[in-house]
PyMOL Python script that loads the backbone (N, CA, C, O; Angstrom):
from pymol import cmd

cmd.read_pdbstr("""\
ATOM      1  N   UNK A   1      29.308   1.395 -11.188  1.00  0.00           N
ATOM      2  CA  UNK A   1      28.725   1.893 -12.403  1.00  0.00           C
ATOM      3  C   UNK A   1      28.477   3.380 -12.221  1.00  0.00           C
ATOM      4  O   UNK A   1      27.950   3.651 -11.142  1.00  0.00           O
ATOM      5  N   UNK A   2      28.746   4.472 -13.070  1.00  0.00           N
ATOM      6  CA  UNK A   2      28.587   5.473 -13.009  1.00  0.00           C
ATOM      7  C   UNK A   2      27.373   6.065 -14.415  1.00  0.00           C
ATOM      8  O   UNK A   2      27.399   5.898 -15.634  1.00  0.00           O
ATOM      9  N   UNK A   3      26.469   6.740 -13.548  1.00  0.00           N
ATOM     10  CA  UNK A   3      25.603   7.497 -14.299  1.00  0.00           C
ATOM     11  C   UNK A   3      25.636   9.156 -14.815  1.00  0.00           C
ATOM     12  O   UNK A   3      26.269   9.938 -14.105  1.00  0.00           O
ATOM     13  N   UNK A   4      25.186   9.498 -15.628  1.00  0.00           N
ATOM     14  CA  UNK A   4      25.367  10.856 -16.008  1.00  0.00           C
ATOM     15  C   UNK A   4      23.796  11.449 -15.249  1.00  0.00           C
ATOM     16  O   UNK A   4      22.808  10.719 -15.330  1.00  0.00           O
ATOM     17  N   UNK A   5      23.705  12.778 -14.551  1.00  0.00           N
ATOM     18  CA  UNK A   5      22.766  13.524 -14.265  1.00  0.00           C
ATOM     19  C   UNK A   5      22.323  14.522 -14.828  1.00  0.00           C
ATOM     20  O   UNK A   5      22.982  15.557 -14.920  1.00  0.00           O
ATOM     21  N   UNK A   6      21.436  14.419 -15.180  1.00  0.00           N
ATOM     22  CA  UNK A   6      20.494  15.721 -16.551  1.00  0.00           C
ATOM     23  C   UNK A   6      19.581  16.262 -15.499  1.00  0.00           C
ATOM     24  O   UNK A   6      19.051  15.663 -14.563  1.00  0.00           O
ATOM     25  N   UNK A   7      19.521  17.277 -15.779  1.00  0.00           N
ATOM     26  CA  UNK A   7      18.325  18.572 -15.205  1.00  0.00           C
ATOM     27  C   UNK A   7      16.721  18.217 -15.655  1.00  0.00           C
ATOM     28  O   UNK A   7      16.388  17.806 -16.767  1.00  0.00           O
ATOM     29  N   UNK A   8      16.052  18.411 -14.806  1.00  0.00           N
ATOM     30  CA  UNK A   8      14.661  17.754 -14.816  1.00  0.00           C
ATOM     31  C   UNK A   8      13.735  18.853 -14.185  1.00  0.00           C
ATOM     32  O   UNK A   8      13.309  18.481 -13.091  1.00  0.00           O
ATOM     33  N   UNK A   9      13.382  19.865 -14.488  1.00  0.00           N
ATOM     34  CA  UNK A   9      12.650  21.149 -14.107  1.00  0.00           C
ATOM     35  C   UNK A   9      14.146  21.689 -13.270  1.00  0.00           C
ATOM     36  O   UNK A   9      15.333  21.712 -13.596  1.00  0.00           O
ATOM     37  N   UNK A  10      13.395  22.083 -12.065  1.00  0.00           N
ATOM     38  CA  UNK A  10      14.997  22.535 -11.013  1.00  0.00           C
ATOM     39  C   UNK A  10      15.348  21.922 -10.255  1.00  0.00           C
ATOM     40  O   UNK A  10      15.585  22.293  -9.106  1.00  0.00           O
ATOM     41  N   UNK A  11      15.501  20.585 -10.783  1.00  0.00           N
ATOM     42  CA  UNK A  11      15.881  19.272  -9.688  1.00  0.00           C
ATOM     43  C   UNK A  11      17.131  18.672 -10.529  1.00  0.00           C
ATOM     44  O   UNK A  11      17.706  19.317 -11.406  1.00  0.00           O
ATOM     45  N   UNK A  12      17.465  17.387 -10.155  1.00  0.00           N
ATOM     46  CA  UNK A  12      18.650  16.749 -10.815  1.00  0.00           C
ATOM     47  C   UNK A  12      17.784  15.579 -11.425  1.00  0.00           C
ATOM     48  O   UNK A  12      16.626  15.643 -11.013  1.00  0.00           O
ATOM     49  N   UNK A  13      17.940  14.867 -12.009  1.00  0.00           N
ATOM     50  CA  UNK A  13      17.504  13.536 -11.991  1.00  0.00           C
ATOM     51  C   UNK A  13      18.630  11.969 -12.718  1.00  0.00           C
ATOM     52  O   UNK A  13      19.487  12.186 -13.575  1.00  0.00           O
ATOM     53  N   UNK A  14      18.484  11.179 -12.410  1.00  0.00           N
ATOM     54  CA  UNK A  14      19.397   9.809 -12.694  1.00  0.00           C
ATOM     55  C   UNK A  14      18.606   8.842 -13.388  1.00  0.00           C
ATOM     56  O   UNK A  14      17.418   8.569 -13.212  1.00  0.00           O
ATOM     57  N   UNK A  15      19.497   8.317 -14.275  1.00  0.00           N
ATOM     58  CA  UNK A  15      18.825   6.903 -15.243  1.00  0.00           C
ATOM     59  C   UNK A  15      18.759   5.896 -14.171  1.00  0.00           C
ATOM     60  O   UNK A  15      19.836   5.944 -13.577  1.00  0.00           O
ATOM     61  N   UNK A  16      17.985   5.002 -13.650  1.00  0.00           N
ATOM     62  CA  UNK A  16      18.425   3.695 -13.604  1.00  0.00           C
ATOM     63  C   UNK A  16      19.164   2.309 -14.444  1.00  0.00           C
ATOM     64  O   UNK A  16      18.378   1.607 -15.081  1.00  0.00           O
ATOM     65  N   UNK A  17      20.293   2.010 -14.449  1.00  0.00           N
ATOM     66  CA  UNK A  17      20.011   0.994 -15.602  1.00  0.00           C
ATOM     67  C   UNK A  17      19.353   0.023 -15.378  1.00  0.00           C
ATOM     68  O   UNK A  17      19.236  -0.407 -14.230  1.00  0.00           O
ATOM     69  N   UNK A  18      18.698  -0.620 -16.561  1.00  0.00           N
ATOM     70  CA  UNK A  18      17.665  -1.472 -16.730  1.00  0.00           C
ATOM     71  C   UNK A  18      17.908  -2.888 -16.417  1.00  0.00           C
ATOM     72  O   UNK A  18      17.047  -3.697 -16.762  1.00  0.00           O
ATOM     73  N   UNK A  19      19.100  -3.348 -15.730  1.00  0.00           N
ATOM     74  CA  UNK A  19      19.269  -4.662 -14.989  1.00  0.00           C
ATOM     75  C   UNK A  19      19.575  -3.949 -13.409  1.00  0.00           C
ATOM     76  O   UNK A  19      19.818  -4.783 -12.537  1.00  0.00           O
ATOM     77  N   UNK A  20      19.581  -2.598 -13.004  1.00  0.00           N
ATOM     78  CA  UNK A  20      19.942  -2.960 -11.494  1.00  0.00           C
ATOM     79  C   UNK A  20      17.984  -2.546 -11.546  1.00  0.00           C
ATOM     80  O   UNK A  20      17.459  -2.672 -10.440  1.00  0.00           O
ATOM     81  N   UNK A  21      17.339  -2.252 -12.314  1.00  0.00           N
ATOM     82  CA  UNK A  21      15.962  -1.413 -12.418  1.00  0.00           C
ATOM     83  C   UNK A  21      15.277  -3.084 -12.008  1.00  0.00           C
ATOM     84  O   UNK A  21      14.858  -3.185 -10.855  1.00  0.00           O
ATOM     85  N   UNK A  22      15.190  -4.077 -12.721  1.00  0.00           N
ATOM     86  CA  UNK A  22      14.488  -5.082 -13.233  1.00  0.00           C
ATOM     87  C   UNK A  22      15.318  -5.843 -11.754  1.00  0.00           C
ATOM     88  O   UNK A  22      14.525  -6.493 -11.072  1.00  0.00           O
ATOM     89  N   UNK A  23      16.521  -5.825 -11.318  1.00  0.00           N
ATOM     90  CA  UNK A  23      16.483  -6.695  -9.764  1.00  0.00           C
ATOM     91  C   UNK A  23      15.675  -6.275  -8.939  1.00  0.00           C
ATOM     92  O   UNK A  23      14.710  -7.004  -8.713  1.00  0.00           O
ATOM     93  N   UNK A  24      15.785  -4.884  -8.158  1.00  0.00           N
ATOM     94  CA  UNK A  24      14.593  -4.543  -7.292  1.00  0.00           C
ATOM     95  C   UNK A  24      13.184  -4.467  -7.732  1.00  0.00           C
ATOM     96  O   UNK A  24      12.266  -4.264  -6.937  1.00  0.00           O
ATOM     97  N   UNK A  25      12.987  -4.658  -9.215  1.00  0.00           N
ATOM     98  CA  UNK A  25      11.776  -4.647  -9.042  1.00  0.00           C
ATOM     99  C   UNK A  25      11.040  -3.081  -9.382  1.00  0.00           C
ATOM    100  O   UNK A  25       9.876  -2.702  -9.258  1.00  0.00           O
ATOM    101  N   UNK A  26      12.064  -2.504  -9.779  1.00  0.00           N
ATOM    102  CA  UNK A  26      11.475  -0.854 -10.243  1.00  0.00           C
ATOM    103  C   UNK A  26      10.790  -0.670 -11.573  1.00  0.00           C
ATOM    104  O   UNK A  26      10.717  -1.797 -12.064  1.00  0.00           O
ATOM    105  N   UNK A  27      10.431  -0.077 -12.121  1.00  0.00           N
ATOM    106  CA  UNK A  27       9.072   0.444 -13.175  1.00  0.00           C
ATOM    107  C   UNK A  27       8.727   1.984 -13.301  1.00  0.00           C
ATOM    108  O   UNK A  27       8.350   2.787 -12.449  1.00  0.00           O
ATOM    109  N   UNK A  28       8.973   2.117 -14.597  1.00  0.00           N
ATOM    110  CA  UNK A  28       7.931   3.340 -14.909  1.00  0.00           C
ATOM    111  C   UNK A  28       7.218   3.812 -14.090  1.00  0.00           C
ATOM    112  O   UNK A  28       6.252   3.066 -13.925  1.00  0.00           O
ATOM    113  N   UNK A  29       7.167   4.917 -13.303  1.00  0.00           N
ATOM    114  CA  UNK A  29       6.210   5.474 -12.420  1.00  0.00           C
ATOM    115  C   UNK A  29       6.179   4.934 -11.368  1.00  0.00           C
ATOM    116  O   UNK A  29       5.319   5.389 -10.614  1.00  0.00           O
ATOM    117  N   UNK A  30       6.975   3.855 -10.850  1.00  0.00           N
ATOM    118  CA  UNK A  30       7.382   3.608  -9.517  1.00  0.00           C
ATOM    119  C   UNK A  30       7.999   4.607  -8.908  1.00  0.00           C
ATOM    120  O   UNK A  30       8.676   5.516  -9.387  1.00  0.00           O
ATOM    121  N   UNK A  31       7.526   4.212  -7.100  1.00  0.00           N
ATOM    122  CA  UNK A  31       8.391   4.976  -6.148  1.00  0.00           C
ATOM    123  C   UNK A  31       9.648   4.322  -5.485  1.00  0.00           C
ATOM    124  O   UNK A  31       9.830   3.144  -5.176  1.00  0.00           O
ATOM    125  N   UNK A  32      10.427   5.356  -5.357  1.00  0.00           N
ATOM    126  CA  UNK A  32      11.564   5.203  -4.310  1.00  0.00           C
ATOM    127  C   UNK A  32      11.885   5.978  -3.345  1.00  0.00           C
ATOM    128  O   UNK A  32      11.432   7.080  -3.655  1.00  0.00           O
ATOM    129  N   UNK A  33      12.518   6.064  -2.136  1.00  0.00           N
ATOM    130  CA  UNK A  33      12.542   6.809  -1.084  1.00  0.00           C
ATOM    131  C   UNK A  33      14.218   7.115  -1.247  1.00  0.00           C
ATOM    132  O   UNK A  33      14.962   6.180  -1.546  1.00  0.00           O
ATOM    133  N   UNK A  34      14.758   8.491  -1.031  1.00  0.00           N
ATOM    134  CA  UNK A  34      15.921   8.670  -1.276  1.00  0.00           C
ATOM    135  C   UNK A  34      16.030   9.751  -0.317  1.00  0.00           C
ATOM    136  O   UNK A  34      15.084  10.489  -0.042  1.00  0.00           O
ATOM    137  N   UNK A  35      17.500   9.865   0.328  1.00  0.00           N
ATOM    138  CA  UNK A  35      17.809  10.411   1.730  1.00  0.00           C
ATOM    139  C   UNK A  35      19.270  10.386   1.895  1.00  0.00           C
ATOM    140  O   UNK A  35      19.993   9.477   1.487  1.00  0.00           O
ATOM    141  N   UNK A  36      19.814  11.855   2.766  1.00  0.00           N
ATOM    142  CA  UNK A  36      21.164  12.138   2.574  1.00  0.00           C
ATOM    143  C   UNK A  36      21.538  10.946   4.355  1.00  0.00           C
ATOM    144  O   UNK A  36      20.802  10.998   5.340  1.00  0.00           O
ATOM    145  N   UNK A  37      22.823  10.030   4.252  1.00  0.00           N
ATOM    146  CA  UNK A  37      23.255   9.478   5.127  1.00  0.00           C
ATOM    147  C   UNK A  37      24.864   9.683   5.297  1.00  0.00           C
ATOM    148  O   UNK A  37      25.753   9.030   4.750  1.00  0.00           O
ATOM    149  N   UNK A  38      24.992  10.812   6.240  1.00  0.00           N
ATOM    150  CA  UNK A  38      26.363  11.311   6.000  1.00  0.00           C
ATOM    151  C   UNK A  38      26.933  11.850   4.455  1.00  0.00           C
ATOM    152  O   UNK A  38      26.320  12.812   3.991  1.00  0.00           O
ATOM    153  N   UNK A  39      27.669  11.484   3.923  1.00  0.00           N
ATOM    154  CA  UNK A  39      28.294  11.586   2.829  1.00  0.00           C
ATOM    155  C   UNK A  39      27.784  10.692   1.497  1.00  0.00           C
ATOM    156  O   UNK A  39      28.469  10.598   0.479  1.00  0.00           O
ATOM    157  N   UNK A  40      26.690  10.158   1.639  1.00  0.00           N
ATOM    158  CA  UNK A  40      26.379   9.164   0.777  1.00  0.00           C
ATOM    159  C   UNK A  40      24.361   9.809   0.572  1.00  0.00           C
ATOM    160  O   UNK A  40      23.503  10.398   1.229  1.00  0.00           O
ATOM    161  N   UNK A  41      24.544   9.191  -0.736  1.00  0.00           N
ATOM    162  CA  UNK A  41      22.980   9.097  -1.401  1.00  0.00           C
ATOM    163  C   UNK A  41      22.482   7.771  -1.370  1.00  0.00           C
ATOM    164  O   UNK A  41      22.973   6.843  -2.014  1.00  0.00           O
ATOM    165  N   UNK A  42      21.401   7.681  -0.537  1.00  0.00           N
ATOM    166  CA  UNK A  42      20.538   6.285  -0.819  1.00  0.00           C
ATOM    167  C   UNK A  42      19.180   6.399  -1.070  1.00  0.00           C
ATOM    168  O   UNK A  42      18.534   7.356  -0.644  1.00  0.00           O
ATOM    169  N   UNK A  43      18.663   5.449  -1.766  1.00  0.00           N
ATOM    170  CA  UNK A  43      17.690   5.162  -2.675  1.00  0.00           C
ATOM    171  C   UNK A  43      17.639   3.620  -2.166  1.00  0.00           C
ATOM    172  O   UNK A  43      18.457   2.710  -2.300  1.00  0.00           O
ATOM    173  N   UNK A  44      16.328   3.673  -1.509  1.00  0.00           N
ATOM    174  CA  UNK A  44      15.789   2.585  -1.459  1.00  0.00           C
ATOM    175  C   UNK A  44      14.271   2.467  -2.084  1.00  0.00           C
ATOM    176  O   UNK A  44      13.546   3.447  -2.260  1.00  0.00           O
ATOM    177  N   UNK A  45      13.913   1.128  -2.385  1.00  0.00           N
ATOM    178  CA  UNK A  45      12.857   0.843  -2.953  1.00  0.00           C
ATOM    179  C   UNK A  45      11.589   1.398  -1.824  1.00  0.00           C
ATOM    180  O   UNK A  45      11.685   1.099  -0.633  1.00  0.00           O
ATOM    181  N   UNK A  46      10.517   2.154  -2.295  1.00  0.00           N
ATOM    182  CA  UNK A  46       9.290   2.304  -1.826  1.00  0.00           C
ATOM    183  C   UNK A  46       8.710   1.401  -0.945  1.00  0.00           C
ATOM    184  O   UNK A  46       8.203   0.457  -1.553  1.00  0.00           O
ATOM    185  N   UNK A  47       8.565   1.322   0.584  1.00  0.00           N
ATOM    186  CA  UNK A  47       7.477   0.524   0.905  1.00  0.00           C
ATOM    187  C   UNK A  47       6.345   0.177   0.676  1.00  0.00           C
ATOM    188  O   UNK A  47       5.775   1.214   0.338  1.00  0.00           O
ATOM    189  N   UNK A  48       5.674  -0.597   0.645  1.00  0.00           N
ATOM    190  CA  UNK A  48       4.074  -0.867   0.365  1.00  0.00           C
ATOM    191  C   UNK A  48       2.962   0.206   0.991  1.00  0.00           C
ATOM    192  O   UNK A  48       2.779  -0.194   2.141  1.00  0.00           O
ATOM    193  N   UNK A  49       2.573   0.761   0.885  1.00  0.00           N
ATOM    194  CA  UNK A  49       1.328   1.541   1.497  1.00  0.00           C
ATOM    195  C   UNK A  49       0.028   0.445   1.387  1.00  0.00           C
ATOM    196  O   UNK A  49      -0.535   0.077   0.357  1.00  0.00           O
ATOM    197  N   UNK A  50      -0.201   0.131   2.499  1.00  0.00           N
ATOM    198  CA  UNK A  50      -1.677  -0.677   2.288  1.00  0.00           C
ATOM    199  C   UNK A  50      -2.545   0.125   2.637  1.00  0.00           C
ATOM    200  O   UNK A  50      -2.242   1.117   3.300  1.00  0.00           O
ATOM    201  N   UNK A  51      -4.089  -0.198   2.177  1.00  0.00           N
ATOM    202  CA  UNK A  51      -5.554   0.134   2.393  1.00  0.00           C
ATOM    203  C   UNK A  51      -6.293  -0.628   3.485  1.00  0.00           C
ATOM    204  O   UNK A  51      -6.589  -1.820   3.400  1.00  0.00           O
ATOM    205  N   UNK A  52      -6.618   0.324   4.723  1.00  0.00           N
ATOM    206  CA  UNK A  52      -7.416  -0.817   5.749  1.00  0.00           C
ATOM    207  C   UNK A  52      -8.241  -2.030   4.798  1.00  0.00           C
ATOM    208  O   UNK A  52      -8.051  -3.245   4.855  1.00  0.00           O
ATOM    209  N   UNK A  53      -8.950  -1.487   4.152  1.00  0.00           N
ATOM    210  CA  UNK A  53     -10.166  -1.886   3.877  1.00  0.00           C
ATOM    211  C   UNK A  53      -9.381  -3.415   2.912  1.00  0.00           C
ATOM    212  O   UNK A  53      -9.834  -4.559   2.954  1.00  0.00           O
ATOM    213  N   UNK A  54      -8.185  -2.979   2.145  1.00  0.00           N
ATOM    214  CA  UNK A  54      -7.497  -3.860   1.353  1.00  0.00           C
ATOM    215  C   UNK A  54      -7.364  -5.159   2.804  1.00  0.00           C
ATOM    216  O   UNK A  54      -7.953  -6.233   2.928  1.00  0.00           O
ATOM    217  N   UNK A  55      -6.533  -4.606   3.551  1.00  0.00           N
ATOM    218  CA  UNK A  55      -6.089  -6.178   4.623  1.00  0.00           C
ATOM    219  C   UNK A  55      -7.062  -6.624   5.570  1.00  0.00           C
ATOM    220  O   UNK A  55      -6.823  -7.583   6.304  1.00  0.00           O
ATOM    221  N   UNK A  56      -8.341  -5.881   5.615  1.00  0.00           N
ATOM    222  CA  UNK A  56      -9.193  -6.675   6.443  1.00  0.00           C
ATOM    223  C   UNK A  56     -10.502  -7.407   5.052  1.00  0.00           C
ATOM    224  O   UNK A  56     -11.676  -7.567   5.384  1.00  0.00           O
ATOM    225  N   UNK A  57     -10.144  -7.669   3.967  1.00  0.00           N
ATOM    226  CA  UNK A  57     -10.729  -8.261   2.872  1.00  0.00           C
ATOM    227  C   UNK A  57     -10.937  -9.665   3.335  1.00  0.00           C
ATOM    228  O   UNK A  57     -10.043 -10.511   3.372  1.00  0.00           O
ATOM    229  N   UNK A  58     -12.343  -9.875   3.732  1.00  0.00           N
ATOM    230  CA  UNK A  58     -12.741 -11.176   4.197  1.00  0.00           C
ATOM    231  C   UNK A  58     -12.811 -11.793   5.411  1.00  0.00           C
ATOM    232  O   UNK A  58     -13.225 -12.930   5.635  1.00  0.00           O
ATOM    233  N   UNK A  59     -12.192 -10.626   6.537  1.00  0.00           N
ATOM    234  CA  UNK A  59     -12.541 -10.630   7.935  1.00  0.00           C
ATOM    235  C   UNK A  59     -13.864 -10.842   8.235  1.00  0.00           C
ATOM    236  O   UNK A  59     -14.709 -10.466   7.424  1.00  0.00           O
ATOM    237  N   UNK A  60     -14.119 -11.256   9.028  1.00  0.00           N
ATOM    238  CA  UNK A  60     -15.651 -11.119   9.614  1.00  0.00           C
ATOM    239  C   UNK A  60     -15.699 -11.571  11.178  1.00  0.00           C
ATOM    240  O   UNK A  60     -14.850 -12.170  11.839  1.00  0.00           O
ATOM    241  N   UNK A  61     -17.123 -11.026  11.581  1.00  0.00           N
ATOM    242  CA  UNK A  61     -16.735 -11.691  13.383  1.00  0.00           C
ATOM    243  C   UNK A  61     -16.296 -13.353  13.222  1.00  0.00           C
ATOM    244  O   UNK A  61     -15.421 -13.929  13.869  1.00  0.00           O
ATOM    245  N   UNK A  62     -17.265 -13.994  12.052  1.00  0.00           N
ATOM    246  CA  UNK A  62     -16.879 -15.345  12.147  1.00  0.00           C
ATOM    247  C   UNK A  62     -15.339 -15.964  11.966  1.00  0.00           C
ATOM    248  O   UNK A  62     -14.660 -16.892  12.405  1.00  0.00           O
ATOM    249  N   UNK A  63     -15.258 -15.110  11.253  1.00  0.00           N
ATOM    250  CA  UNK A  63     -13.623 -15.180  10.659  1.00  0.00           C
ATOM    251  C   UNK A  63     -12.585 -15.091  12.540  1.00  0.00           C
ATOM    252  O   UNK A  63     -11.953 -16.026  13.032  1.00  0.00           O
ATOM    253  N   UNK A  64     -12.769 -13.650  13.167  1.00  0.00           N
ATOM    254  CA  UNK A  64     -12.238 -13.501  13.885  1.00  0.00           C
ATOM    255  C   UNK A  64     -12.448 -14.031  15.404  1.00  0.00           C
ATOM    256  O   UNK A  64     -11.639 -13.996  16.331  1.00  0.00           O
ATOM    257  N   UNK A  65     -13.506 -14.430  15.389  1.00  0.00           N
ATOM    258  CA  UNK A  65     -13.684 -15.742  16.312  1.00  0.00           C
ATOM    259  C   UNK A  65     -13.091 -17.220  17.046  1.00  0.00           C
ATOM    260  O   UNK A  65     -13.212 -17.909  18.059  1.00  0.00           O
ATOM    261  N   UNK A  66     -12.314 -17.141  15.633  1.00  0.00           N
ATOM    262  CA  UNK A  66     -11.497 -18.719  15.471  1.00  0.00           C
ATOM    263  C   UNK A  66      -9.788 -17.920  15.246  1.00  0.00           C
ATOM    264  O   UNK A  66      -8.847 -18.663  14.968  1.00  0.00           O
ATOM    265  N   UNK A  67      -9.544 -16.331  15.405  1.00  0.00           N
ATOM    266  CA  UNK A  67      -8.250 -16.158  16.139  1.00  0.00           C
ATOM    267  C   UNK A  67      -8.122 -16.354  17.685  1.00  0.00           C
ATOM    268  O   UNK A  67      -7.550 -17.176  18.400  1.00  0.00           O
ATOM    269  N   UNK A  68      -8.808 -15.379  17.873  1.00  0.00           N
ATOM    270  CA  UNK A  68      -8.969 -15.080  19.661  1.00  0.00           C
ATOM    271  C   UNK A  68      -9.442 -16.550  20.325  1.00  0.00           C
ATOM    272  O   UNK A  68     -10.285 -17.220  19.728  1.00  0.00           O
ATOM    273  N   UNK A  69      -8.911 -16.976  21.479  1.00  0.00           N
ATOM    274  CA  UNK A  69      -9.362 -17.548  22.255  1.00  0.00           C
ATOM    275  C   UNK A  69      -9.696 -16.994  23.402  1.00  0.00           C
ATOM    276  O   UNK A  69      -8.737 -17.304  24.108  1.00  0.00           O
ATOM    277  N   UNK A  70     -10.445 -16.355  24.086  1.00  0.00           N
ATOM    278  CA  UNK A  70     -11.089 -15.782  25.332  1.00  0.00           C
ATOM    279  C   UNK A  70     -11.423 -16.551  26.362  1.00  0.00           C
ATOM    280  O   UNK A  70     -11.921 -16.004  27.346  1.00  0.00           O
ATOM    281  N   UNK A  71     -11.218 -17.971  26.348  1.00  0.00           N
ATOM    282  CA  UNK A  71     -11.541 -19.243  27.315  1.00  0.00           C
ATOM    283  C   UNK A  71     -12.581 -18.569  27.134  1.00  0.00           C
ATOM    284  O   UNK A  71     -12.943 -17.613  26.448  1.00  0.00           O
ATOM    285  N   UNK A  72     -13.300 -19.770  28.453  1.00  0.00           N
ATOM    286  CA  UNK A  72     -15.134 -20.059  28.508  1.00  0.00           C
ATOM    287  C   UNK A  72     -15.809 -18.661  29.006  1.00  0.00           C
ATOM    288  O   UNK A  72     -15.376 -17.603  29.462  1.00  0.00           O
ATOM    289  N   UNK A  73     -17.142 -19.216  28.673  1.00  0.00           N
ATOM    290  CA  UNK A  73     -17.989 -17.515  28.735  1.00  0.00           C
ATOM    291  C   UNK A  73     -17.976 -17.417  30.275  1.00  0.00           C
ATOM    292  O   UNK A  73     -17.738 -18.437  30.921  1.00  0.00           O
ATOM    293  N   UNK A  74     -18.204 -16.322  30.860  1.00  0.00           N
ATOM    294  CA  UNK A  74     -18.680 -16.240  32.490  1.00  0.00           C
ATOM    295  C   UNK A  74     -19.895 -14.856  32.375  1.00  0.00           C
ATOM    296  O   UNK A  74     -19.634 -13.701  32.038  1.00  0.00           O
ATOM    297  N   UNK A  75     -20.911 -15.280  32.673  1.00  0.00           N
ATOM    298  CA  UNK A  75     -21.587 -14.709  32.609  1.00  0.00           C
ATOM    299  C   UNK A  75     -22.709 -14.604  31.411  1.00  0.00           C
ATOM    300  O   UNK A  75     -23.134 -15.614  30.851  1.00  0.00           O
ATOM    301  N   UNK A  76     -23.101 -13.406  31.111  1.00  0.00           N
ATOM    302  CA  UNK A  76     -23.829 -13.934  29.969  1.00  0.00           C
ATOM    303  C   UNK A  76     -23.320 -12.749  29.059  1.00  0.00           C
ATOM    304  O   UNK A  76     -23.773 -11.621  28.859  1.00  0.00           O
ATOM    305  N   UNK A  77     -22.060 -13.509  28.515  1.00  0.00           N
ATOM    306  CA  UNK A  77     -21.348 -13.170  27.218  1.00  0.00           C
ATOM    307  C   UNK A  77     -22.138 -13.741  25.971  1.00  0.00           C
ATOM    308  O   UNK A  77     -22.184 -13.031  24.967  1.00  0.00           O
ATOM    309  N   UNK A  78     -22.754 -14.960  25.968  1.00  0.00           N
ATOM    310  CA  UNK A  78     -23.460 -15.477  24.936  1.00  0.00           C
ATOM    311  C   UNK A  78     -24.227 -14.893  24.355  1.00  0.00           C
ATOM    312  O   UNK A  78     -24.377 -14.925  23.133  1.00  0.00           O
ATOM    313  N   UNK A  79     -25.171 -13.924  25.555  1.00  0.00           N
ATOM    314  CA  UNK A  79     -26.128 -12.732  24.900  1.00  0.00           C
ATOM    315  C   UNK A  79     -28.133 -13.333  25.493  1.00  0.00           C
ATOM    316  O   UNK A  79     -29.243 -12.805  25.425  1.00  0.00           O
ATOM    317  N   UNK A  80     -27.574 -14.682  26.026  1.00  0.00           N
ATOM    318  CA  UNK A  80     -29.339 -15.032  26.587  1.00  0.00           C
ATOM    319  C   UNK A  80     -29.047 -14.546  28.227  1.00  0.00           C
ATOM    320  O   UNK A  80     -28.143 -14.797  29.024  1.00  0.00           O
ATOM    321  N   UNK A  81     -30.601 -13.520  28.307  1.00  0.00           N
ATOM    322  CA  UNK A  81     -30.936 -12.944  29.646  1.00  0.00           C
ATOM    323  C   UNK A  81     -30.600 -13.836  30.424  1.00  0.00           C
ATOM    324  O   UNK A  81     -30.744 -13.685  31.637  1.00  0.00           O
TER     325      UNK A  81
END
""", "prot")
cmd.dss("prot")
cmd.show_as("cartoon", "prot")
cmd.util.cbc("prot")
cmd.orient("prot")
């Protein structure tokens, strides 16, 4: 499929069409990452950027207690003198 390129301030810019747009999953004001590979232009879809605070949502020591196994206490890990 071939696209036409229109001037966009002093850059180039490209249509997506709206069925290869709607397979990956692209949108209005979405990102994409685009990069010269030899002789070719690629455009891949944006990775996710996560927020610490987003993936530790609902952690807690109790939570993380029942990942770790540390075998048995030695000493006084429990916390009584």
């Amino acid at each position: 499929m071939q696209v036409q390129l229109a001037r966009w301030g002093n850059s180039l810019g490209l249509r997506i069409p709206k069925d290869i747009a709607a397979r990956f999953g692209l949108a209005e004001g979405g990102r994409v990452e685009i990069e010269a590979e030899g002789d070719r232009i690629v455009i891949r879809t944006d990775r996710p950027r996560y927020d610490l605070d987003e993936l530790l949502t609902g952690m807690t020591p109790e939570a993380m207690r029942d990942v770790y196994d540390w075998g048995p206490d030695i000493g006084r890990e429990d916390g009584t003198p």
